[in-house]
ROGU-747084 format. One record per residue (C-alpha): residue number from 1; residue in one letter; x, z, y. Coordinates in steps of 0.25 Angstrom, whole numbers. Last residue first. Example, Ala and Ser with C-alpha at 12.3 -4.5 7.8 and 13.67 -1.06 7.14 Angstrom:
ROGU-747084
LOVO  num  residu      X      Z      Y
LOVO    2       S     55     29     -4
LOVO    1       A     49     31    -18
end
This chain:
ROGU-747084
LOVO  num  residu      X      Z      Y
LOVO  317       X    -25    -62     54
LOVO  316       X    -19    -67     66
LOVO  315       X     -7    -66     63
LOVO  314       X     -7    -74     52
LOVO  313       X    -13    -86     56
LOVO  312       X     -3    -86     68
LOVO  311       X      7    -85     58
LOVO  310       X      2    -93     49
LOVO  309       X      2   -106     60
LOVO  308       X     17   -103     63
LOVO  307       X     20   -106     49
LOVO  306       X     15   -119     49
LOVO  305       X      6   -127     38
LOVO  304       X     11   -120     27
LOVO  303       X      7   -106     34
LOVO  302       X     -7   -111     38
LOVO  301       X     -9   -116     20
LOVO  300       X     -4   -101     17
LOVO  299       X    -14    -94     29
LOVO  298       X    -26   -104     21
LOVO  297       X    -22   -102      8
LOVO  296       X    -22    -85     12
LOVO  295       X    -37    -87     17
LOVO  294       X    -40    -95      6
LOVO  293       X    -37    -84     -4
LOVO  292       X    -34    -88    -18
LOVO  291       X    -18    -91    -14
LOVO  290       X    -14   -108    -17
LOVO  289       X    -11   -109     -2
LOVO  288       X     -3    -96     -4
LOVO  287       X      9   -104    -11
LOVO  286       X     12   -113     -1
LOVO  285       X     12    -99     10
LOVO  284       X     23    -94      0
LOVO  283       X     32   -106     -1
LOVO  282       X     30   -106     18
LOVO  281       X     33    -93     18
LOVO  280       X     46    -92     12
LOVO  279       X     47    -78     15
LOVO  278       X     60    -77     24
LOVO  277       X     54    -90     30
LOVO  276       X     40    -83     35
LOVO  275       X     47    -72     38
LOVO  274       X     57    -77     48
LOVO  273       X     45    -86     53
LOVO  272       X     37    -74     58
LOVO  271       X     46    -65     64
LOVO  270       X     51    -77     73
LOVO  269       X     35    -77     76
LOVO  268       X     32    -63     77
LOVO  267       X     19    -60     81
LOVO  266       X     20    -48     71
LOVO  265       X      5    -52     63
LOVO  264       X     13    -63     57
LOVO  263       X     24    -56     50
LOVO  262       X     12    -48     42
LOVO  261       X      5    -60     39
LOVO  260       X     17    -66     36
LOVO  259       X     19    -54     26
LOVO  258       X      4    -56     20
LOVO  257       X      8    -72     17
LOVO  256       X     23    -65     11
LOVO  255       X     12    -57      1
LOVO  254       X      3    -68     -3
LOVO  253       X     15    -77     -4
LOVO  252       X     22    -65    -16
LOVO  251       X     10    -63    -21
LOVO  250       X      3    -76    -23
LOVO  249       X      8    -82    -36
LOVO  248       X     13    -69    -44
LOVO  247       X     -2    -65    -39
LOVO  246       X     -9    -76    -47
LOVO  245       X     -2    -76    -58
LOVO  244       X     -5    -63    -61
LOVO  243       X      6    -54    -70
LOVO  242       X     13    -50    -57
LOVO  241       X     26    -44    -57
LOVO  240       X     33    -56    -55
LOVO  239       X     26    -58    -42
LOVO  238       X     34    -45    -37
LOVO  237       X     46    -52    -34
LOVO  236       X     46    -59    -24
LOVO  235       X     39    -48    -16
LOVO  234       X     50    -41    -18
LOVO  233       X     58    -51    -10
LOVO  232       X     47    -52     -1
LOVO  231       X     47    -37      2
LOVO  230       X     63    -37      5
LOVO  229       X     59    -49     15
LOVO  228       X     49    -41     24
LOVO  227       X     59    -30     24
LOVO  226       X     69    -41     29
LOVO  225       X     58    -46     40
LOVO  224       X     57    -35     47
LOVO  223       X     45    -24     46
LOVO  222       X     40    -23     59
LOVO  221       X     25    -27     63
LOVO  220       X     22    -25     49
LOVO  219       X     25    -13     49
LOVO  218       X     13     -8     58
LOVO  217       X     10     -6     71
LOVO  216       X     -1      3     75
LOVO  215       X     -2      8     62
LOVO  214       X    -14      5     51
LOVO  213       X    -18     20     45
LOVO  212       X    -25     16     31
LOVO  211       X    -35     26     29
LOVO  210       X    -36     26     13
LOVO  209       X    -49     30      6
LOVO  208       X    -59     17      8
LOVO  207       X    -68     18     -2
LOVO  206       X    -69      5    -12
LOVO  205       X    -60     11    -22
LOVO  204       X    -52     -1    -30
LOVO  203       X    -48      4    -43
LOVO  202       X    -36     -3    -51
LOVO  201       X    -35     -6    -66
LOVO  200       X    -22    -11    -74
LOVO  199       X    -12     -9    -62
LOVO  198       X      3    -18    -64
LOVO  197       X      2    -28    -53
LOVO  196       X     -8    -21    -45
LOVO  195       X      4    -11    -42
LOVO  194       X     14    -18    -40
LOVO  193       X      6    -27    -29
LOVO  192       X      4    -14    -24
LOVO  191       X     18    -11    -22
LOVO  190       X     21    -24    -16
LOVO  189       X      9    -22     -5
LOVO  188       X     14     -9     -2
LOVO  187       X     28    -13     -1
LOVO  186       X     23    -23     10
LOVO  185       X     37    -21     18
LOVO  184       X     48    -12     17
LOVO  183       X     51    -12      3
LOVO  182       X     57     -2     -8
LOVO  181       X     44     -5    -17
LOVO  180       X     34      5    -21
LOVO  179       X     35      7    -38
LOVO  178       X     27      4    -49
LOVO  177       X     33      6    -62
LOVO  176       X     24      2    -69
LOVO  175       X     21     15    -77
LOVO  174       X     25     23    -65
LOVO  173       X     14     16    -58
LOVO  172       X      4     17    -68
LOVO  171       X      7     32    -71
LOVO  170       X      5     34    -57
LOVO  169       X     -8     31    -58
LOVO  168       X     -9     24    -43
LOVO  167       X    -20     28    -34
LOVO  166       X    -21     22    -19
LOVO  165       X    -20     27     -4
LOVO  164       X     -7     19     -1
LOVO  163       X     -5      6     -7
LOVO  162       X    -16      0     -2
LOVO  161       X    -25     -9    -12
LOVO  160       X    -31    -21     -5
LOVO  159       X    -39    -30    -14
LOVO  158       X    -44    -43     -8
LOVO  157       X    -30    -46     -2
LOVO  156       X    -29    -59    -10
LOVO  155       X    -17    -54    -18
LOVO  154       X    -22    -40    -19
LOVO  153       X    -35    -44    -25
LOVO  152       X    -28    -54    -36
LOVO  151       X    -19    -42    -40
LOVO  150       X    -32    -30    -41
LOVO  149       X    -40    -39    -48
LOVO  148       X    -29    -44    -57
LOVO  147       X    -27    -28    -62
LOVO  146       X    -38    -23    -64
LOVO  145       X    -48    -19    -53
LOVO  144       X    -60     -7    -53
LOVO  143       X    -69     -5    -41
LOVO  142       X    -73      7    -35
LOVO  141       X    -84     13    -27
LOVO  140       X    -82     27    -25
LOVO  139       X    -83     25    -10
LOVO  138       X    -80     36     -1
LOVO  137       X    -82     33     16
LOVO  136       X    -71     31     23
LOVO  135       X    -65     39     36
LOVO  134       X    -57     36     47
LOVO  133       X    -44     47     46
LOVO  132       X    -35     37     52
LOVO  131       X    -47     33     63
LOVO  130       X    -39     35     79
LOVO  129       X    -26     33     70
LOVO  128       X    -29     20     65
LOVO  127       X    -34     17     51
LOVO  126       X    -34      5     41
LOVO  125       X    -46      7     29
LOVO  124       X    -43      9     14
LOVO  123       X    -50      5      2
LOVO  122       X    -46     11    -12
LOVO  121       X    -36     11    -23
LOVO  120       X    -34     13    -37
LOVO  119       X    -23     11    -45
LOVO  118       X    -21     14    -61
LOVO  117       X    -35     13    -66
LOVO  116       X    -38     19    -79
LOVO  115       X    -46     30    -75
LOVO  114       X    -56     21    -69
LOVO  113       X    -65     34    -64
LOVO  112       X    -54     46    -62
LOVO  111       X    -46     34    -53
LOVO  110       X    -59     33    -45
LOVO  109       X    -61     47    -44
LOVO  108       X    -46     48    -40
LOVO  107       X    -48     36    -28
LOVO  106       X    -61     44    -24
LOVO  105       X    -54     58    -24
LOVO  104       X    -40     52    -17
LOVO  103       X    -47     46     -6
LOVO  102       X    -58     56     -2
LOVO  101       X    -55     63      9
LOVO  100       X    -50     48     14
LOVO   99       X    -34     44     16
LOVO   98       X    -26     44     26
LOVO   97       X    -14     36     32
LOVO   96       X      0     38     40
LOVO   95       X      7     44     27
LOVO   94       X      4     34     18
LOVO   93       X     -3     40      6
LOVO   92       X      0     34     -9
LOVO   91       X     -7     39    -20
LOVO   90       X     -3     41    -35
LOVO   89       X    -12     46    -47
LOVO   88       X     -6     55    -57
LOVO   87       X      1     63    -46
LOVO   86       X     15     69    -49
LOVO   85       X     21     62    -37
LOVO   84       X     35     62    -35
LOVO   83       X     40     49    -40
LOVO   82       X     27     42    -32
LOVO   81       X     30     52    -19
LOVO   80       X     46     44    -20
LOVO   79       X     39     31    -23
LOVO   78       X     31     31    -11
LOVO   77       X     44     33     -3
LOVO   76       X     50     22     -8
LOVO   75       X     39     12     -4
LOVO   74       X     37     18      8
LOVO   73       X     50     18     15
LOVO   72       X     65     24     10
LOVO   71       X     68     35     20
LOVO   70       X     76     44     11
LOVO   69       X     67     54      3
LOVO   68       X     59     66      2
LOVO   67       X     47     69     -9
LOVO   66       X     38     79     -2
LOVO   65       X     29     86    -13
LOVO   64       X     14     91    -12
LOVO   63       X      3     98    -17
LOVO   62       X     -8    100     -9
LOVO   61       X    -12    114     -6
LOVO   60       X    -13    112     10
LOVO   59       X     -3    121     13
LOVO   58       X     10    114     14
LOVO   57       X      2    101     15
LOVO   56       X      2     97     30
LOVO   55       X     15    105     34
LOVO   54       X     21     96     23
LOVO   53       X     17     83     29
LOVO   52       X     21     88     44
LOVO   51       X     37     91     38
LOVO   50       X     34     77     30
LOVO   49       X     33     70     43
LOVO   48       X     41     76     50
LOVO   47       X     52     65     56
LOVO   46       X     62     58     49
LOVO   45       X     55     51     36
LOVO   44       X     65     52     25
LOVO   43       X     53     47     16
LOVO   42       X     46     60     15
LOVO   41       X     39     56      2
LOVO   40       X     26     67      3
LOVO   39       X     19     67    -12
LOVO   38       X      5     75    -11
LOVO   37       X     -2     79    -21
LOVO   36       X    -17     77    -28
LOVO   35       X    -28     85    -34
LOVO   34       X    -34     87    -21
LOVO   33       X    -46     76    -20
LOVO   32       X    -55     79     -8
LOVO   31       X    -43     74      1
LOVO   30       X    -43     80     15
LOVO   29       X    -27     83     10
LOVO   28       X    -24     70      9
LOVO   27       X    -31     66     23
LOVO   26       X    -23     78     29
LOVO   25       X     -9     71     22
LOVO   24       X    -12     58     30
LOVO   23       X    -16     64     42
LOVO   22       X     -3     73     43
LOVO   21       X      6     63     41
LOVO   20       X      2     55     52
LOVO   19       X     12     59     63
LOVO   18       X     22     63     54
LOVO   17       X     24     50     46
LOVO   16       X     36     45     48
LOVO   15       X     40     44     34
LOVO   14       X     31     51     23
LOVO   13       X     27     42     11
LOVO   12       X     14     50      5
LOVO   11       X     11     50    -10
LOVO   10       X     -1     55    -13
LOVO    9       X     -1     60    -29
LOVO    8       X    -13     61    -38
LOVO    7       X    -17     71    -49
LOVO    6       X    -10     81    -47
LOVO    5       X      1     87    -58
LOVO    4       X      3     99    -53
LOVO    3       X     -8    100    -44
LOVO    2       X    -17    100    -59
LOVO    1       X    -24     88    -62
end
């Protein structure tokens, strides 16, 4: 495709980011694919961050656009670059991550392969700062997934797609009408469950392409529990999308077990037993004891017996 009309889109969320910016956009730009732009969202971050983005790629020959907006978090901002984006393909790009040289061509050749695959996603590895660049060897081994592979592999945890760092046809997502949710908490996971539900074929890239960069403290250690409860109440919802039986049974307790999990690794007892009412633990742990995975029977069946002896289970795993 012509820079006009680019065949992929990276849309990066910019808020806060000016320290890292500029690793993730040289990653992008170390790409050895370069039919792609760049799709900035400035999401009223307050500092320079898009400032330093645009002294990156003024004169590095790589199209770009900066969409601005009112602080609105991840999942809003995404959708802004998506409205914007003219790719065929679409790939999200945290702004404190990198990708491999070779993560957008080996994703692509995959694509240009199954043609009629509307996702596909790869490996990644967690990073610090002293390794964020840590590189992976290229695999072009693949494996193809319909739809029932790709929900039943999420739901045990056996299939782990990131957000970030995968291709969506954006024809199926517009299609569908697949939107990022306005939550604070496990978006990602929700969005992704969105997707799953309404792909036909998937492509599972066994190379690692994505550097995941794992903070020091995360927001899980402070999300409060009212965002928590906006995510269950769409959660709540989000069964009914689902044709599986299966997954309209377990998503919604395989999800608040993830959540305690979560709550558990603060140390924070009172914490602790405030969500476990608000979620109505105890129906959703009854539930799990029927879940394929023993592992996840044996947390639900510890829950029903105390709800002090999960917590210690959970955070310790």
């Amino acid at each position: 495709m012509s820079q006009e009309n680019p065949a992929l889109s990276v849309i990066v969320p910019v808020y806060r980011v000016m320290d890292c910016i500029g690793n993730t956009l040289k990653s992008v730009l170390a790409q050895s694919f370069r039919d792609f732009e760049i799709v900035l969202v400035d999401d009223g971050s307050p500092d320079r961050s898009i400032e330093t983005a645009e002294e990156i790629l003024r004169d590095s020959g790589v199209p770009y656009t900066v969409v601005r907006r009112e602080n609105g978090g991840l999942g809003a901002a995404r959708n802004s670059g998506f409205d914007a984006a003219r790719g065929e393909w679409i790939y999200f790009l945290d702004a404190d991550d990198v990708i491999q040289p070779f993560a957008l061509a080996l994703l692509l050749w995959a694509a240009e392969r199954e043609q009629d695959a509307e996702f596909l996603f790869s490996d990644f590895q967690y990073v610090h700062d002293e390794d964020l660049f840590r590189p992976a060897p290229e695999n072009r081994a693949y494996d193809c997934l319909d739809r029932n592979a790709c929900l039943a592999g999420f739901l045990n945890r056996s299939v782990v797609p990131l957000v970030p760092g995968t291709l969506y046809k954006r024809d199926f997502l517009l299609k569908n009408g697949i939107r990022h949710p306005q939550l604070r908490w496990s978006e990602d996971q929700y969005f992704m469950w969105s997707v799953l539900g309404k792909l036909t074929k998937a492509v599972h890239v066994r190379a690692v392409t994505y550097n995941y960069y794992r903070h020091p403290g995360t927001i899980m250690n402070s999300t409060p529990l009212p965002r928590i409860l906006d995510a269950y109440h769409a959660y709540e919802k989000l069964p009914e999308q689902m044709e599986d039986g299966a997954v309209r049974t377990f998503l919604l307790p395989r999800w608040v077990l993830g959540t305690l999990r979560a709550v558990a690794k603060r140390k924070d007892r009172a914490m602790w037993r405030e969500t476990w009412r608000a979620l109505e633990a105890k129906k959703h742990l009854k539930t799990l004891t029927r879940f394929p995975s023993f592992k996840v029977r044996l947390l639900a069946r510890a829950g029903a017996v105390s709800e002090g002896l999960l917590f210690r289970a959970l955070g310790r795993i």
